[in-house]
C-alpha positions as CSV (number, residue, x, y, z in Angstrom):
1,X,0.0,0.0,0.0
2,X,3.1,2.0,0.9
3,X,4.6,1.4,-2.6
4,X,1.4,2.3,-4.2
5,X,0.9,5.6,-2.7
6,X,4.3,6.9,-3.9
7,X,3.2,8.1,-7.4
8,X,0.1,10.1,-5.5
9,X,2.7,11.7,-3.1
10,X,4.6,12.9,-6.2
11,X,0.9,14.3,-7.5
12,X,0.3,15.9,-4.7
13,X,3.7,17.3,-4.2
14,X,3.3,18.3,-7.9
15,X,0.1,20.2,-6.8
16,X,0.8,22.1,-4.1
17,X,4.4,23.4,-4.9
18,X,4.1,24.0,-8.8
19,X,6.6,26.9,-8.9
20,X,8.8,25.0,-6.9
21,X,8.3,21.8,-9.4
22,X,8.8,23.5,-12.2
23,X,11.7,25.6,-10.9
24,X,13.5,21.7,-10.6
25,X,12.7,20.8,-14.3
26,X,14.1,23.8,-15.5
27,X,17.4,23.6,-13.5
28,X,17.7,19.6,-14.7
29,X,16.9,20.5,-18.2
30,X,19.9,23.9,-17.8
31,X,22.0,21.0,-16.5
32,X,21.6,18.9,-20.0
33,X,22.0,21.9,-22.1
34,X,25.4,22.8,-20.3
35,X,26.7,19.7,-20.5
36,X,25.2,19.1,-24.3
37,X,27.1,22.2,-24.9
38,X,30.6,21.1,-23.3
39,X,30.1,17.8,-25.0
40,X,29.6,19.6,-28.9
41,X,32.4,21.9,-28.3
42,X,34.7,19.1,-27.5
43,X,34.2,17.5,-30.3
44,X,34.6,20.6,-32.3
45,X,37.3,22.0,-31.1
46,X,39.2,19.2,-30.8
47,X,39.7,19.2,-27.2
48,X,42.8,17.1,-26.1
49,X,44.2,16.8,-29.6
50,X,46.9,19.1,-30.7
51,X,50.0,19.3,-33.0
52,X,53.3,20.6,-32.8
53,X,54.8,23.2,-34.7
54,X,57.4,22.6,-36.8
55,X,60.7,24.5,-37.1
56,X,60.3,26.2,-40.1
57,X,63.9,28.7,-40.1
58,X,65.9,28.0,-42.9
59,X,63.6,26.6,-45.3
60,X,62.2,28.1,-48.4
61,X,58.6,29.5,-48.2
62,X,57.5,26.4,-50.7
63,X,59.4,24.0,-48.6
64,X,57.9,25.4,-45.2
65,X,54.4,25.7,-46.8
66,X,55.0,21.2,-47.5
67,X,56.3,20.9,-44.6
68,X,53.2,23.1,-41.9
69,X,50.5,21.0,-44.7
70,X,51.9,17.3,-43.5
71,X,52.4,18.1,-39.9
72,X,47.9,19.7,-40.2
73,X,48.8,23.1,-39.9
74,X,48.0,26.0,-42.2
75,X,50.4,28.9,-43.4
76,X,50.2,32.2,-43.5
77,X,53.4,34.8,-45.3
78,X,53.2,38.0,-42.3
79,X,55.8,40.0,-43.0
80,X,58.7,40.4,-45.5
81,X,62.5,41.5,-44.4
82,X,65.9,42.3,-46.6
83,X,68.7,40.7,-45.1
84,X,71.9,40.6,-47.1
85,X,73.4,38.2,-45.8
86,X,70.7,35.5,-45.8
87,X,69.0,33.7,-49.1
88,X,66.1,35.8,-50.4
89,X,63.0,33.5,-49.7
90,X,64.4,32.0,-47.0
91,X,62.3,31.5,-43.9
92,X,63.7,34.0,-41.1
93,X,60.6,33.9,-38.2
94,X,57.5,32.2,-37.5
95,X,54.4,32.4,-35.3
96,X,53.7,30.2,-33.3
97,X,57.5,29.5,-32.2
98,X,59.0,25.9,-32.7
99,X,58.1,22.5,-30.9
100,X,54.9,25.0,-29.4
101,X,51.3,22.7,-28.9
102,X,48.9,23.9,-31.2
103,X,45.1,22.9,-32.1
104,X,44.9,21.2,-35.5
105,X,44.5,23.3,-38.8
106,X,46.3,26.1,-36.7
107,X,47.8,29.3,-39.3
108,X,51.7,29.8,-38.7
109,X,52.5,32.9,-39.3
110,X,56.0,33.2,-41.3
111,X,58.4,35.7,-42.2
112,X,60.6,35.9,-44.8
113,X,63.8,37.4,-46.2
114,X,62.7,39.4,-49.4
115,X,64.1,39.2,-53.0
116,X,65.4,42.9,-52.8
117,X,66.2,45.7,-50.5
118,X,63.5,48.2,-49.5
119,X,63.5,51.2,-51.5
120,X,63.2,54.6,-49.2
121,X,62.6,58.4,-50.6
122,X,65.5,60.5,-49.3
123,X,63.8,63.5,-46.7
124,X,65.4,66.9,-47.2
125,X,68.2,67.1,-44.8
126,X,69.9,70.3,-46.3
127,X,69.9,73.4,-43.0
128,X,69.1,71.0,-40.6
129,X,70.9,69.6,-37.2
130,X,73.4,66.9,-37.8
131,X,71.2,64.5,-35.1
132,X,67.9,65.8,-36.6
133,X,69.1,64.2,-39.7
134,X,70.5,61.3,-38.4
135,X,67.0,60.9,-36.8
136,X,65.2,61.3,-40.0
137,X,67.2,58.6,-41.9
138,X,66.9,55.8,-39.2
139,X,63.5,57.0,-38.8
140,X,62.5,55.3,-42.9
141,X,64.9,52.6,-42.1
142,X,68.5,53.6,-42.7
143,X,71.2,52.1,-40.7
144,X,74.4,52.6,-42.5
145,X,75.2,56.7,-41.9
146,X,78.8,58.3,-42.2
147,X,79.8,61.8,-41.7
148,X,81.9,63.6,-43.8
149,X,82.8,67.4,-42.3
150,X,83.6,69.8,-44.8
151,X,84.9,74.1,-44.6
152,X,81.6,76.2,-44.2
153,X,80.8,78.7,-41.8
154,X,77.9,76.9,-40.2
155,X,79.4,74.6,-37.6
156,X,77.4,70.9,-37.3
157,X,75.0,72.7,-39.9
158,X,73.7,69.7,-42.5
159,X,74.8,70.8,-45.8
160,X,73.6,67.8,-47.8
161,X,73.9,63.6,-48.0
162,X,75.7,61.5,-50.5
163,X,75.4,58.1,-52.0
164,X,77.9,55.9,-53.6
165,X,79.3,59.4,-54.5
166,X,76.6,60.7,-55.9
167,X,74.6,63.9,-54.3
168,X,71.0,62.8,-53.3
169,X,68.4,65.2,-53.8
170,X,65.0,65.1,-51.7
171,X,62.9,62.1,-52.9
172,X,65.7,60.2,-54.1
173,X,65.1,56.6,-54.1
174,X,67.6,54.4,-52.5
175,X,68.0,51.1,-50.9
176,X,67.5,51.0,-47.1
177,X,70.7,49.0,-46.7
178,X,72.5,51.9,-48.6
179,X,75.3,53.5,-46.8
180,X,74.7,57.6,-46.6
181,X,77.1,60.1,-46.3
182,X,75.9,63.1,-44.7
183,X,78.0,66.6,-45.5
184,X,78.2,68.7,-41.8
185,X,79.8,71.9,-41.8
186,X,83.0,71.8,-40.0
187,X,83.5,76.0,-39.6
188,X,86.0,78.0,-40.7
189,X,89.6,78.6,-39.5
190,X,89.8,80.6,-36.1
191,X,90.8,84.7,-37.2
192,X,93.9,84.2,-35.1
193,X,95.1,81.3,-37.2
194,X,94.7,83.1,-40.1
195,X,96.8,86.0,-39.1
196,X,99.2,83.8,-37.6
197,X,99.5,82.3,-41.4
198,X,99.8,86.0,-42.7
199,X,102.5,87.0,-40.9
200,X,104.2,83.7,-41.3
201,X,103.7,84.1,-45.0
202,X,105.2,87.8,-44.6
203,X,108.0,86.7,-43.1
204,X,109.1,84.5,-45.5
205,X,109.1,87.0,-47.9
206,X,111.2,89.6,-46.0
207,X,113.6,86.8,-45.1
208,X,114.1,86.0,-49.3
209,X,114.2,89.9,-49.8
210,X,117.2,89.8,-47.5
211,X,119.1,86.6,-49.1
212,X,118.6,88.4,-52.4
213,X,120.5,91.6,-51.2
């Protein structure tokens, strides 16, 4: 009789508490879709399987491209740099780093040493500080800078810049591995030394005036 009047007690628990009832379904039913939910993106995402990524340093872009296919992992070029001493299309950095855990069909991100410098347009450096132009050239990528001082009356006063030679005028084109020469004034000689030449010069002369007589 016990036994049997189980389903009744439900009914009339059912009955009396129906907010309460109903608040218990809906929790049990949230509780299926979360875990439904954990279960899907498991199996979408992956979960627990990964690759590893390849060092790819070294080898050509086709070659790395192979290589990031076999292991499951996509490629992607980033970035493109001029390094002379290094084989153009060779591989020079990648993202993510070597021997890092990656999900499958993950992109590596690869850089690469380009085919040819980078080409720069030459500012206007003429009347300008000798460390403003410095500045301006490393600021579009120019390393290599000399200075060459030459006679003018404007001390550490940019006169111009020079390459292979050659006087560069503003919007020149040139390789950003290109050494540049930049002209600074170096002054003139001190008044003193000049007189000091003068009189040596003098002299001279009056010295020869009396050999001659």
């Amino acid at each position: 009789m016990e036994e049997a009047s189980q389903p009744g007690k439900y009914k009339n628990f059912i009955k009396r508490h129906p907010i309460l009832f109903n608040l218990l379904l809906m929790f049990i039913a949230g509780c299926g879709v979360v875990w439904i939910t954990l279960v899907a993106l498991d199996v979408w995402t992956g979960h627990g399987k990964y690759e590893v990524v390849p060092n790819m340093r070294g080898l050509t872009y086709n070659q790395a491209s192979a290589a990031l296919a076999a292991a499951g992992l996509n490629v992607e070029l980033s970035d493109s740099i001029y390094d002379e001493h290094t084989q153009p299309g060779t591989v020079l950095d990648q993202s993510p780093r070597p021997n890092t855990k990656v999900k499958p069909n993950r992109v590596v991100y690869l850089t690469v040493n380009a085919f040819s410098p980078k080409m720069v347009s030459v500012p206007n450096l003429a009347d300008m500080s000798l460390r403003q132009a410095r500045s301006m050239l490393e600021g579009i990528g120019i390393k290599h800078i000399k200075e060459h001082y030459v006679p003018s009356e404007y001390r550490d006063l940019v006169l111009g810049a020079k390459f292979n030679g050659i006087s560069l005028q503003p919007g020149a084109r040139i390789p950003a591995s290109a050494t540049v020469t930049i002209e600074v004034g170096g002054g003139l000689p001190d008044e003193d030394d000049s007189i000091a030449v003068a009189e040596a010069i003098s002299d001279d002369l009056e010295a020869s005036e009396l050999d001659i007589n």
